[in-house]
DSSP file (Angstrom, degrees, kcal/mol; ACC not computed):
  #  RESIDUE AA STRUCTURE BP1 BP2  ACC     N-H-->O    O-->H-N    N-H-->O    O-->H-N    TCO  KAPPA ALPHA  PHI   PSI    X-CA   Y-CA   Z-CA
    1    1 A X              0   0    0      0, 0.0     2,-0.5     0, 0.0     0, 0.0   0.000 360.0 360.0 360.0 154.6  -25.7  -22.0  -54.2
    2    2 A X        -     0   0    0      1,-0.0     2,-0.4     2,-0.0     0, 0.0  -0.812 360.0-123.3-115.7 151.8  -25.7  -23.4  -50.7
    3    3 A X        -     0   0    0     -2,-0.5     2,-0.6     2,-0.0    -1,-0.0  -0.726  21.4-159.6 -90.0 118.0  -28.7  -23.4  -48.1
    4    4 A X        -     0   0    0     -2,-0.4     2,-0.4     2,-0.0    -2,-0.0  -0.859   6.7-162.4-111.9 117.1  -28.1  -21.9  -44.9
    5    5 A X        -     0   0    0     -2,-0.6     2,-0.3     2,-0.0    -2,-0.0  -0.806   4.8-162.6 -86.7 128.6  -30.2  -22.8  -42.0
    6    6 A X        -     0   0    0     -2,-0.4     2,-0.2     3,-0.0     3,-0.1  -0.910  18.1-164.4-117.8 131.5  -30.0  -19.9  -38.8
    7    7 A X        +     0   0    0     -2,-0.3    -2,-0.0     1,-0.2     0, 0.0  -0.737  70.0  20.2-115.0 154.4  -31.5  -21.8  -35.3
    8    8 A X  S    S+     0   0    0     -2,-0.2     2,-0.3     1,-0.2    -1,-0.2   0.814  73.3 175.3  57.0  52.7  -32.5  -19.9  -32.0
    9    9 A X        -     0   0    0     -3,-0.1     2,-0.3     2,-0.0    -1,-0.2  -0.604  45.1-114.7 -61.5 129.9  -32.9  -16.1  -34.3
   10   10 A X     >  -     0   0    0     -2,-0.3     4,-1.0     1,-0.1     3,-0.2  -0.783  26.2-116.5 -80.7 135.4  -34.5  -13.8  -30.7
   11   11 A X  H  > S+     0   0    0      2,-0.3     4,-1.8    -2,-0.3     5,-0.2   0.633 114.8  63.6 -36.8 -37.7  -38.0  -13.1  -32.0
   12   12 A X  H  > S+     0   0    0      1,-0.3     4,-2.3     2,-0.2     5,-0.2   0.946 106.6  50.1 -80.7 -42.7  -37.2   -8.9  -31.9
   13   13 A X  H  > S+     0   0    0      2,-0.2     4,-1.5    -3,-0.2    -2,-0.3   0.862 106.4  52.5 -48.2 -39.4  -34.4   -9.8  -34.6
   14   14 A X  H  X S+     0   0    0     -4,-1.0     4,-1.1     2,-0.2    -2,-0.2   0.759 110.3  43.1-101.1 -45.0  -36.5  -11.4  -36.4
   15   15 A X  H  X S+     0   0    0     -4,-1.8     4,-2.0     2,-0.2    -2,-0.2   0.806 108.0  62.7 -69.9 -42.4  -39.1   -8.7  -36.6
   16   16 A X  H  X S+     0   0    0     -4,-2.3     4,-1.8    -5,-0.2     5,-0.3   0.901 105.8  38.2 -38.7 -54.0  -36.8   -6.4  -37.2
   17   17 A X  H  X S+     0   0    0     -4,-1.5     4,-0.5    -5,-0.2    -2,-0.2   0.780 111.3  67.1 -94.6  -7.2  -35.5   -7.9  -40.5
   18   18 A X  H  X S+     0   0    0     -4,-1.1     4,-2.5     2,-0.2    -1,-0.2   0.951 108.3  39.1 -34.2 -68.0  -39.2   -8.6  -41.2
   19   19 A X  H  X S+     0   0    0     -4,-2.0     4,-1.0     1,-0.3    -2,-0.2   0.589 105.8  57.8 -54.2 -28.7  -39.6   -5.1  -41.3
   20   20 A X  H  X S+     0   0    0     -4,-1.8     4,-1.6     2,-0.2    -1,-0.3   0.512 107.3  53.1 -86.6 -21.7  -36.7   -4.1  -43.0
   21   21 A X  H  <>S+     0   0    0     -4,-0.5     5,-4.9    -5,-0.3     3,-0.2   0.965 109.7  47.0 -71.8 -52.1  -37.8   -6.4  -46.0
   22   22 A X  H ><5S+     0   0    0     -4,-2.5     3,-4.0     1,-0.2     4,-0.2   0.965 109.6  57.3 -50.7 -71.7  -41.2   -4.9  -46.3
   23   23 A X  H 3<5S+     0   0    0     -4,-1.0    -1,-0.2     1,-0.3    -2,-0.2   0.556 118.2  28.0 -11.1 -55.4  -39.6   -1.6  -46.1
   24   24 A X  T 3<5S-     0   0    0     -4,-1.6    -1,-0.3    -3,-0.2    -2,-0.2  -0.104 109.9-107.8-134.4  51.5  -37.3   -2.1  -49.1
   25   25 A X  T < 5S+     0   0    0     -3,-4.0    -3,-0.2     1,-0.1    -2,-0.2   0.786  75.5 129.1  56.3  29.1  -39.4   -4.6  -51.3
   26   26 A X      < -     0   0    0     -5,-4.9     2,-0.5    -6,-0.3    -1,-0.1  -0.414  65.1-110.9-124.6-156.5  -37.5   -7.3  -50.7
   27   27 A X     >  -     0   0    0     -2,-0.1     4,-1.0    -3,-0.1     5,-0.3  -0.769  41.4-108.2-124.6 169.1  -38.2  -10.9  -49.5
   28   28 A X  H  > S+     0   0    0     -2,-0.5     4,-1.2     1,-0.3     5,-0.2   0.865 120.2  52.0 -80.5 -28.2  -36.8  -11.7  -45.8
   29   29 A X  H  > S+     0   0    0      1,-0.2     4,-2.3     3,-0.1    -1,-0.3   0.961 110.1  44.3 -97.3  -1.9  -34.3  -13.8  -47.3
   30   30 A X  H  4 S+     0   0    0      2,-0.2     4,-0.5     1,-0.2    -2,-0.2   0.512 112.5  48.0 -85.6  12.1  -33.0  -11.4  -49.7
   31   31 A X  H  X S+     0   0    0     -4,-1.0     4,-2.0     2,-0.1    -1,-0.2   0.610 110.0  54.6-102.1 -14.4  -32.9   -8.6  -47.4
   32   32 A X  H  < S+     0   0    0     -4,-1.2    -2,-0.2    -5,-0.3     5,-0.2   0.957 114.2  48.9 -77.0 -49.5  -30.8  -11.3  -44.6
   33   33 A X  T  X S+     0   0    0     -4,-2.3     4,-3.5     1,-0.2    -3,-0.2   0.921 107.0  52.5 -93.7 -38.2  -28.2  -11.9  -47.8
   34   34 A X  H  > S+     0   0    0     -4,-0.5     4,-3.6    -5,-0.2     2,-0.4   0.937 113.7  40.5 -48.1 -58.6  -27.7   -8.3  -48.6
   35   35 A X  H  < S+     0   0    0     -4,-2.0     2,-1.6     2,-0.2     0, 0.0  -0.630 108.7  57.3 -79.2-163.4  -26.8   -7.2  -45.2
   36   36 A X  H  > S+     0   0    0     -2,-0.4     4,-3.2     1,-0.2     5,-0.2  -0.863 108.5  48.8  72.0 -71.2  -24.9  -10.1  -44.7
   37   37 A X  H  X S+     0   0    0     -4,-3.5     4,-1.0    -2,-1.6    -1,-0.2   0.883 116.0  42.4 -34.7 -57.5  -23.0   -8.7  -48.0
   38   38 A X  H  X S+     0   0    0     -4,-3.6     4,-2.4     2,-0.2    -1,-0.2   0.861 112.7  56.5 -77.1 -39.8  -22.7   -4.9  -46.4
   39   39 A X  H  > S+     0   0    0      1,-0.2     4,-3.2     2,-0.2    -1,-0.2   0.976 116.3  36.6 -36.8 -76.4  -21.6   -6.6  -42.7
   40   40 A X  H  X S+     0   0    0     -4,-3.2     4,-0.7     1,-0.2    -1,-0.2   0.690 121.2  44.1 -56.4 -28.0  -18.8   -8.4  -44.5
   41   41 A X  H  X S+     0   0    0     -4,-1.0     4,-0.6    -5,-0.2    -2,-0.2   0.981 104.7  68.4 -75.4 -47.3  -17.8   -5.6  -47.0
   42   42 A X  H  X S+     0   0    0     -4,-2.4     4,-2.7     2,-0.3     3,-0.3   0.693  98.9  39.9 -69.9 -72.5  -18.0   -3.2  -44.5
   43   43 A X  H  X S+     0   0    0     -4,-3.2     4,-3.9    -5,-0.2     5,-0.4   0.967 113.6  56.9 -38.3 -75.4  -15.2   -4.0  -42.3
   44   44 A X  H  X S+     0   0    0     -4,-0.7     4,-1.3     1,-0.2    -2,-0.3   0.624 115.5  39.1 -24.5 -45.7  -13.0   -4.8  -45.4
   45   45 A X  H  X S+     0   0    0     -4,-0.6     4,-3.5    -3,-0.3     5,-0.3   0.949 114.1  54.5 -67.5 -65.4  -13.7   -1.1  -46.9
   46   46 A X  H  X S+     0   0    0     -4,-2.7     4,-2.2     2,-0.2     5,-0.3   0.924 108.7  41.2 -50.8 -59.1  -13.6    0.4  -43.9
   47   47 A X  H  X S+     0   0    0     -4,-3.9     4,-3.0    -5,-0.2    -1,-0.2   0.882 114.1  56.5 -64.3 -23.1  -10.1   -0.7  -42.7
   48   48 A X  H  X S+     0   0    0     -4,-1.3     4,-2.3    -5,-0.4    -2,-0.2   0.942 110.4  46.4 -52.8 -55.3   -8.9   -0.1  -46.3
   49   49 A X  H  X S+     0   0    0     -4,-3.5     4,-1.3     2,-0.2    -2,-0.2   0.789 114.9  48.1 -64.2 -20.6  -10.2    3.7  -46.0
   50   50 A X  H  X S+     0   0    0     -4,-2.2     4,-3.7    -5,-0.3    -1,-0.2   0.959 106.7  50.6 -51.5 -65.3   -8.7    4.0  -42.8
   51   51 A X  H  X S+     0   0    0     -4,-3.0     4,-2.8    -5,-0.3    -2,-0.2   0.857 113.5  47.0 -50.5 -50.3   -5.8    2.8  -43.6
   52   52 A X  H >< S+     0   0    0     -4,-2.3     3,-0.6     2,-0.2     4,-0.5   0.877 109.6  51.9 -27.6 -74.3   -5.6    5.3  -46.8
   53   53 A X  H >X>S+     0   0    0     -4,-1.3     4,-4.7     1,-0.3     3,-2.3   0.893 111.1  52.5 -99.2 -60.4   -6.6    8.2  -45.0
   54   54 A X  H 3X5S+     0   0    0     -4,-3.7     4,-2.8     1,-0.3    -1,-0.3   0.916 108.5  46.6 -27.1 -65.1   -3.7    7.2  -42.5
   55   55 A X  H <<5S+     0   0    0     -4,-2.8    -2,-0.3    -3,-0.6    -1,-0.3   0.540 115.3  51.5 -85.0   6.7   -1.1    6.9  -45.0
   56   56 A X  H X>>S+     0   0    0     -3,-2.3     4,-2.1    -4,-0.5     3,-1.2   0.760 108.5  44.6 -94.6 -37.8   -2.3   10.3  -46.4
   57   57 A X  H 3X5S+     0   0    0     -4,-4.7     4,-0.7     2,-0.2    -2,-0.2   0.928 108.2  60.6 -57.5 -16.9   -2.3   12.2  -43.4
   58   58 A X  H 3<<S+     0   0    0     -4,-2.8    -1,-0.2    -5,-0.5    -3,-0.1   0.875 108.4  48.3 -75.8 -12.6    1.2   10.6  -42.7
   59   59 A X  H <45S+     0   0    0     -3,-1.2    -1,-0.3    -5,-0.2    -2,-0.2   0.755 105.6  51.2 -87.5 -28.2    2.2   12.3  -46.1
   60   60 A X  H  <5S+     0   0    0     -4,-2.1     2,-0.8     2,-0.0    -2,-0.1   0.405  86.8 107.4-106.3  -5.9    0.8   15.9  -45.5
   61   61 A X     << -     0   0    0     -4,-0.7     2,-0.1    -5,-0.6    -4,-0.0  -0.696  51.8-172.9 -82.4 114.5    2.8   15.6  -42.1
   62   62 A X        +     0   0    0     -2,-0.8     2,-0.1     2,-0.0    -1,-0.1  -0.289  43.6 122.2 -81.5  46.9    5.8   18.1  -42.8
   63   63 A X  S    S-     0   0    0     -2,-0.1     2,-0.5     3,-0.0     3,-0.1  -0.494  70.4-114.8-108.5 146.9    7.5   16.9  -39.4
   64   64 A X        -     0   0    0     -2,-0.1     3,-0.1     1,-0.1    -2,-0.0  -0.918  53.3-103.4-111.6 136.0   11.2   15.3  -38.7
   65   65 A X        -     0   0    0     -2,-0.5     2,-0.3     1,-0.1    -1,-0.1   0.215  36.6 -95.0 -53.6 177.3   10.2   11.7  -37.3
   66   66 A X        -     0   0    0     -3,-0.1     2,-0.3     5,-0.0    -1,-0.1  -0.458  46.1-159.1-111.5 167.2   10.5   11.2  -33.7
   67   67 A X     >  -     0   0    0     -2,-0.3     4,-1.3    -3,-0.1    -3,-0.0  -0.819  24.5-117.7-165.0 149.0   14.0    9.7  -33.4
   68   68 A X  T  4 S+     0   0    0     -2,-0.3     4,-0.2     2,-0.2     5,-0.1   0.911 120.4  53.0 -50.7 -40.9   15.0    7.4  -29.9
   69   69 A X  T  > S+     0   0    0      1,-0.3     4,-1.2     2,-0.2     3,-0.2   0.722 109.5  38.9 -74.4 -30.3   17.5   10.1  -29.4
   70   70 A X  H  > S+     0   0    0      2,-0.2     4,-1.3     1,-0.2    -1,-0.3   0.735 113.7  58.4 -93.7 -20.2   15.1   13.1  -29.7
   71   71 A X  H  < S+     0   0    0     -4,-1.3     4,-0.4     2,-0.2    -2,-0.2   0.277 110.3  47.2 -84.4   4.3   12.4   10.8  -27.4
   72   72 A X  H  > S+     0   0    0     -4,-0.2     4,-1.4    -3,-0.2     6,-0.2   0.797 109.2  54.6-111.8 -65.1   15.4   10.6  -24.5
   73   73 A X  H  <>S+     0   0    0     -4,-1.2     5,-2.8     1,-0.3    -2,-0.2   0.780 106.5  45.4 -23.6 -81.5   15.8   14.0  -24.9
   74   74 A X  T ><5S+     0   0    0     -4,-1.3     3,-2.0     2,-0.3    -1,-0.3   0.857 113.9  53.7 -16.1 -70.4   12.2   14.9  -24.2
   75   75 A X  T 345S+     0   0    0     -4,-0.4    -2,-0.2     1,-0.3    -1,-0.2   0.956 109.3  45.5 -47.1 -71.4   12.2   12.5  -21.4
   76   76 A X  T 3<5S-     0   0    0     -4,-1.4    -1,-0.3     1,-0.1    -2,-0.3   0.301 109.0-119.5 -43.7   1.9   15.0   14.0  -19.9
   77   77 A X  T < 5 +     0   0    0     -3,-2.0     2,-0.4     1,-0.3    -3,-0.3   0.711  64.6 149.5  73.2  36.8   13.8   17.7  -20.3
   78   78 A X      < -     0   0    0     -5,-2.8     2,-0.5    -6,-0.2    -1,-0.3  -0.826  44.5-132.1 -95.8 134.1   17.2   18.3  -22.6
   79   79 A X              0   0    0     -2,-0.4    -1,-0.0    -3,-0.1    -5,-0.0  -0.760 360.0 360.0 -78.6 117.1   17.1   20.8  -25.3
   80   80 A X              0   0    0     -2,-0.5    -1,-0.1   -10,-0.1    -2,-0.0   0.381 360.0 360.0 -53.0 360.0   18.5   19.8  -28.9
């Protein structure tokens, strides 16, 4: 495993993840590597579930795509 040294941590961070350690038994650096973990998963899951959720609502839309032809239309106020 590698050793990671963090310089110039603001004292209210630092109390903060103090606290959060006590909080859930853990030692200050295993409660810094755990979030760390959730920080970094986090995103990754999240823009995967987005994305999912996207390409299901784009499936439960029973709608005829928006076409150039039908988006000129529109502009112009012409009925199809």
């Amino acid at each position: 495993m590698v050793t990671l040294t963090v310089k110039n941590i603001p004292d209210s961070l630092y109390e903060k993840l103090k606290e959060a350690a006590q909080r859930n038994n853990n030692s200050l650096n295993d409660e810094i590597i755990k979030r760390l973990e959730c920080a970094l998963n986090q995103n990754t899951s999240d823009s995967e579930d987005f994305l999912q959720k996207v390409r299901e609502l784009r499936a439960s839309i029973h709608a005829p795509l928006l076409t150039d032809e039908i988006l000129r239309a529109i502009r112009t106020d012409k009925r199809m």
